[in-house]
C-alpha positions in Angstrom: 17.5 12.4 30.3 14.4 11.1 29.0 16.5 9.5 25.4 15.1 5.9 26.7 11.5 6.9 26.9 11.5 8.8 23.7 13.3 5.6 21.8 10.1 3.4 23.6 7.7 5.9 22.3 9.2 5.9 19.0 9.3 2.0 18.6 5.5 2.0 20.3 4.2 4.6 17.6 6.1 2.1 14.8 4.4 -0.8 15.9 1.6 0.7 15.9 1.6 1.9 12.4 2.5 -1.7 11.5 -0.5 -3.1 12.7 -2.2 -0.2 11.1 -0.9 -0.9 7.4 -1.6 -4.2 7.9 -5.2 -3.7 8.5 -5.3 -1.7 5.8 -6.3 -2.0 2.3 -6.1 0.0 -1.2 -7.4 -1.2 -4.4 -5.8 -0.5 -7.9 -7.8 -0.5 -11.0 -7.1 -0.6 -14.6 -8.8 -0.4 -18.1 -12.1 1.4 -15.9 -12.4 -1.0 -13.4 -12.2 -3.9 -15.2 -9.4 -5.5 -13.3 -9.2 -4.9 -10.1 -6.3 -5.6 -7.5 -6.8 -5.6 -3.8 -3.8 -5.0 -1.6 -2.7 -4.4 2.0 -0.9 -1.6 3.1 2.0 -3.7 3.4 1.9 -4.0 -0.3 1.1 -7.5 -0.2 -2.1 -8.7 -2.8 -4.8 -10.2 -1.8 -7.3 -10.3 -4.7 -7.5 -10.4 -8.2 -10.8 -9.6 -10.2 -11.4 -9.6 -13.4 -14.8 -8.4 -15.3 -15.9 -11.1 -18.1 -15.5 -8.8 -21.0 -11.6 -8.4 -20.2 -11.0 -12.2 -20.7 -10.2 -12.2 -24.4 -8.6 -15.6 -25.3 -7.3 -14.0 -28.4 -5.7 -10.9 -26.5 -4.1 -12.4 -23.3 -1.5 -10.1 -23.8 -4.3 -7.0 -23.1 -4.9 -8.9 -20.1 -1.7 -9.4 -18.5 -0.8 -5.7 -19.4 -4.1 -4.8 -17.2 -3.6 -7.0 -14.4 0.3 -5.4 -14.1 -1.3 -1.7 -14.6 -4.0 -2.7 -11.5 -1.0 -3.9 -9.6 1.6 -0.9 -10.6 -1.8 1.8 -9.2 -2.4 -0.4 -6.3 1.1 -0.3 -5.3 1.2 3.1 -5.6 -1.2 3.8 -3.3 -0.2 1.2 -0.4 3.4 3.3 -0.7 1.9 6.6 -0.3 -0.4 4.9 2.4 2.7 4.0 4.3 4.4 7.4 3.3 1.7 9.0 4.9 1.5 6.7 8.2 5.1 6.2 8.9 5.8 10.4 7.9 3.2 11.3 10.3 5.6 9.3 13.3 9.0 10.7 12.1 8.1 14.3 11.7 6.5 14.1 15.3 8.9 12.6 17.0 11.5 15.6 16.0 14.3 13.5 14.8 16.7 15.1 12.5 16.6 13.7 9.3 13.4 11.7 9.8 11.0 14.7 9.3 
């Protein structure tokens, strides 16, 4: 019936996008570009820079609000990354309620 090969298809495709993701990067910013966060597609961080003028010893509260707003956009875009990677699979393979 061919259900076998389109399940090894399916779970090859996955993988695929897996290793994709996890190759992949996105950055999210904050106050300009001031702080930066770097993250994989898997939504994991991997850098954190900050520009000299942001490091206010009298406002670290200004700067922990920034570095959480360059995480909240970088996350963001590593989920619409995936949206975008794993929806391309599922709508191509056909499968009801996966499109």
């Amino acid at each position: 019936m061919g259900g076998g090969n389109a399940l090894a298809q399916a779970q090859e495709l996955l993988a695929k996008a897996q290793a994709e993701l996890a190759a992949a990067t996105v950055e999210g910013t904050a106050g300009g570009g001031a702080v930066r966060v770097t993250m994989s597609g898997e939504q994991k961080i991997l850098g954190i820079r900050l520009e000299p003028e942001v490091v206010d010893p009298d406002d670290v509260e200004l700067l922990q609000d920034l570095i959480m707003a360059a995480i909240a956009d970088a996350t963001q875009k590593a989920a619409e990354l995936q949206q975008k990677s794993f929806g391309a699979i599922t709508g191509g393979l056909g499968l009801p309620g996966l499109g």
